[in-house]
C-alpha positions as CSV (number, residue, x, y, z in Angstrom):
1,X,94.4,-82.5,48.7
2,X,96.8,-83.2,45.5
3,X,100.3,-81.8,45.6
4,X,102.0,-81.5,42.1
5,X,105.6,-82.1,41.7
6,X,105.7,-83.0,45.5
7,X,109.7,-84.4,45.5
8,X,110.1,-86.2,48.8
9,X,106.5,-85.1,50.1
10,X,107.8,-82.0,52.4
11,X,105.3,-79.9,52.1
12,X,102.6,-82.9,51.1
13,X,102.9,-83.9,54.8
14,X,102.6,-80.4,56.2
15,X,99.5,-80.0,54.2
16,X,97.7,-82.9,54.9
17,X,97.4,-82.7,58.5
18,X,94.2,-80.1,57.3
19,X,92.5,-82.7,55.4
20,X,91.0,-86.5,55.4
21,X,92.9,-87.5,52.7
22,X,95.9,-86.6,50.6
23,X,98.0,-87.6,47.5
24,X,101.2,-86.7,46.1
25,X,102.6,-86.9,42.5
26,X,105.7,-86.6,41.3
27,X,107.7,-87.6,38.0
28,X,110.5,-88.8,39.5
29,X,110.8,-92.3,40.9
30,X,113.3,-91.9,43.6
31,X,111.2,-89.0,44.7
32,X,108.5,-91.0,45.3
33,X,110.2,-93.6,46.3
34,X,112.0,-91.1,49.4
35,X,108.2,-89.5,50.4
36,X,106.7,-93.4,50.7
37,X,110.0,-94.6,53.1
38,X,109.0,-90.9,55.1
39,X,105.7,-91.7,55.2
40,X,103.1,-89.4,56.7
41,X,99.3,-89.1,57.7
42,X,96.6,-87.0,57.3
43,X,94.1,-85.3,59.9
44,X,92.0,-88.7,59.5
45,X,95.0,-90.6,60.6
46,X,95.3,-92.2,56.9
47,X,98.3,-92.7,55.0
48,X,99.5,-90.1,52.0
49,X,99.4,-91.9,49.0
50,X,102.7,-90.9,46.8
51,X,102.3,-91.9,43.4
52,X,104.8,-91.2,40.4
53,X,103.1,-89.1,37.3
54,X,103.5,-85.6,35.3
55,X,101.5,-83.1,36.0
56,X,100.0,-83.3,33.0
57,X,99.0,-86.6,33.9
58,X,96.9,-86.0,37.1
59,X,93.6,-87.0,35.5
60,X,94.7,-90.3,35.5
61,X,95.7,-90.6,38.9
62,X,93.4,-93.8,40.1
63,X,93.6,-93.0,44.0
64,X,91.8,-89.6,43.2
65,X,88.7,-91.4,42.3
66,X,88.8,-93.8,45.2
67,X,89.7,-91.3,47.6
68,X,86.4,-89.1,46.8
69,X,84.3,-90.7,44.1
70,X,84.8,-88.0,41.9
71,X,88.7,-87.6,40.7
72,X,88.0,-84.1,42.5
73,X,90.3,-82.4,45.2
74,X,90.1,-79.5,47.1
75,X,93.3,-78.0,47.0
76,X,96.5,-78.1,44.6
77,X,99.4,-77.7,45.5
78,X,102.9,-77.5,43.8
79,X,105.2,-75.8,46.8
80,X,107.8,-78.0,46.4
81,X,107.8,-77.8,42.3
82,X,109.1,-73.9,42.2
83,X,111.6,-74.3,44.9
């Protein structure tokens, strides 16, 4: 699971308690920074991995390819980026 613009990971934790593994991306720094000191875990018990990037810059997200192999996900989110 890959939630865009995720801020301080809100809705990244709520979502990730339905999958193995889950990242969030956001542009801003301090967001990032705010959704790692939170934390959270996914259904496997893993960590969410927050990283900081654009949405237009989700391809190169590194933890996508070693969290499946692929750099594939399957579900997008962006809840907290309309709010």
């Amino acid at each position: 699971m890959l939630d865009v613009g995720c801020g301080p990971g809100n809705a990244t934790r709520d979502v990730a308690l339905q999958f193995e593994r889950a990242v969030g991306a956001d542009p801003g720094e301090q967001m990032i920074e705010a959704a790692r000191e939170i934390g959270g875990k996914t259904k496997s018990g893993e960590e969410i991995r927050f990283v900081v990037r654009v949405a237009e810059e989700i391809s190169g997200i590194e933890c996508l390819e070693e969290v499946n192999g692929n750099g594939k996900v399957d579900l997008l989110i962006a809840a907290m980026a309309v709010s």
